[in-house]
TORNUNU-100291 format. One record per residue (C-alpha): residue number from 1; y, x, z; residue in three letters. Coordinates in Angstrom, 3 decimals, padded with zeros to 6 digits. Layout:
REM residues N
<node seq="NUM" Y="Y" X="X" Z="Z" type="Ala"/>
...
//
This chain:
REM residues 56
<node seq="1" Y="099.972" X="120.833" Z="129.556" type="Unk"/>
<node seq="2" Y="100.649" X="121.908" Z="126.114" type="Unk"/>
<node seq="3" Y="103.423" X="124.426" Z="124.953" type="Unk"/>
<node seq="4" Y="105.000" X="125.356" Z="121.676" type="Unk"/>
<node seq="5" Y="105.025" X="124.030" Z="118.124" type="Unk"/>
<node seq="6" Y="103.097" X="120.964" Z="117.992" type="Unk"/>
<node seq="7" Y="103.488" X="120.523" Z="114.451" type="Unk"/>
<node seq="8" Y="101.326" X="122.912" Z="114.002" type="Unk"/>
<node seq="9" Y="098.688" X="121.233" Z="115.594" type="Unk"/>
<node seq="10" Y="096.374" X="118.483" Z="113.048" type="Unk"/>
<node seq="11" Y="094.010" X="115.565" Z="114.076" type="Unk"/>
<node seq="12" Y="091.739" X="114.482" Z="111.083" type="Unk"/>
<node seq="13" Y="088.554" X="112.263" Z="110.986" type="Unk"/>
<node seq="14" Y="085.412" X="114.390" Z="110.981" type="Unk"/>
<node seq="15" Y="083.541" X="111.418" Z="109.512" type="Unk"/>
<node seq="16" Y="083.857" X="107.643" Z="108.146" type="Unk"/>
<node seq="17" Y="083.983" X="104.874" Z="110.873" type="Unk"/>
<node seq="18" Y="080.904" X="103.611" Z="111.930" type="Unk"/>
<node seq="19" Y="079.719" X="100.117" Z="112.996" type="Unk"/>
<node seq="20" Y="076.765" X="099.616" Z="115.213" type="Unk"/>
<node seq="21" Y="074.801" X="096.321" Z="116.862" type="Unk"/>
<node seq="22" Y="071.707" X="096.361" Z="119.080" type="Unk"/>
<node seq="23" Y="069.890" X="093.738" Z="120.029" type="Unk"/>
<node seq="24" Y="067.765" X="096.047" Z="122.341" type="Unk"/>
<node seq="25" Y="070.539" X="097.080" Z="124.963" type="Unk"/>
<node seq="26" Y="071.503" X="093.678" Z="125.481" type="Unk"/>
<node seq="27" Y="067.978" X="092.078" Z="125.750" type="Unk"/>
<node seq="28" Y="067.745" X="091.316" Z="129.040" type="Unk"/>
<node seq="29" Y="070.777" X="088.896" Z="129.154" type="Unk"/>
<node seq="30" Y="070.010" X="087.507" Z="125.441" type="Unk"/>
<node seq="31" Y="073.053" X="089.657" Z="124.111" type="Unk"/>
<node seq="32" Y="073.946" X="091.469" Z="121.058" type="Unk"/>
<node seq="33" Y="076.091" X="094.972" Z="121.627" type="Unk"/>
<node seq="34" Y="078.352" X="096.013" Z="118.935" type="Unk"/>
<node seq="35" Y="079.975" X="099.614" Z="119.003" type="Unk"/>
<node seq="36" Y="082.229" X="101.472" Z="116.732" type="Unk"/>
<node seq="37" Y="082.518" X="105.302" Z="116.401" type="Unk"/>
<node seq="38" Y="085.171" X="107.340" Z="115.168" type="Unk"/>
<node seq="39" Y="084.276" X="111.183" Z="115.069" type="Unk"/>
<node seq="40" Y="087.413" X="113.566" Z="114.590" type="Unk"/>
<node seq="41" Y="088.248" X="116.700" Z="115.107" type="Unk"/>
<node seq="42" Y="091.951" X="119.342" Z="115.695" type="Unk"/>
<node seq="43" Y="092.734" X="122.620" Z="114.963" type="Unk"/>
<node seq="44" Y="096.574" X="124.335" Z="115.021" type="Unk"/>
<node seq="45" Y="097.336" X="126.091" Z="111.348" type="Unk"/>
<node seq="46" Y="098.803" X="129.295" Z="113.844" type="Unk"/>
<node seq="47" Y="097.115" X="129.842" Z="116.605" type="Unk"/>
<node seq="48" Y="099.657" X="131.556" Z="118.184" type="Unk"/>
<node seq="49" Y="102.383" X="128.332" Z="117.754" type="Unk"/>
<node seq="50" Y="100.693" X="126.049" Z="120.841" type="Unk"/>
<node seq="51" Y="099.634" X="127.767" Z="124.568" type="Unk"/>
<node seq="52" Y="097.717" X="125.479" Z="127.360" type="Unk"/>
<node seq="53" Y="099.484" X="125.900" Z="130.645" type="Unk"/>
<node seq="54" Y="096.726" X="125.673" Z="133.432" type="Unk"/>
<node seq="55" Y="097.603" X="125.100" Z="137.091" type="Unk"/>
<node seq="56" Y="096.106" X="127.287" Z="139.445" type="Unk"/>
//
């Protein structure tokens, strides 16, 4: 659980959006897998705005 001044906190993409097929992991059934990947990363602008409350 997250405490504080979530605005300080920011989500951006780390990378473009990615679009995958293989034939391979689907060749036993005759299949074709698609996947898409999304890499992002967070960070807080004051690291002393936001505390993690851990339960013992």
């Amino acid at each position: 659980m997250l405490f504080g001044d979530l605005s300080a906190f920011s989500i951006r993409e780390a990378g473009a959006l990615r679009f995958e097929s293989s034939r391979d992991a689907g060749f036993s059934t005759d299949t074709t897998v698609f996947r898409a990947i999304l890499r992002t990363d967070s960070g807080l602008a004051d690291n002393t705005a936001v505390k993690c409350g851990i339960h013992p």
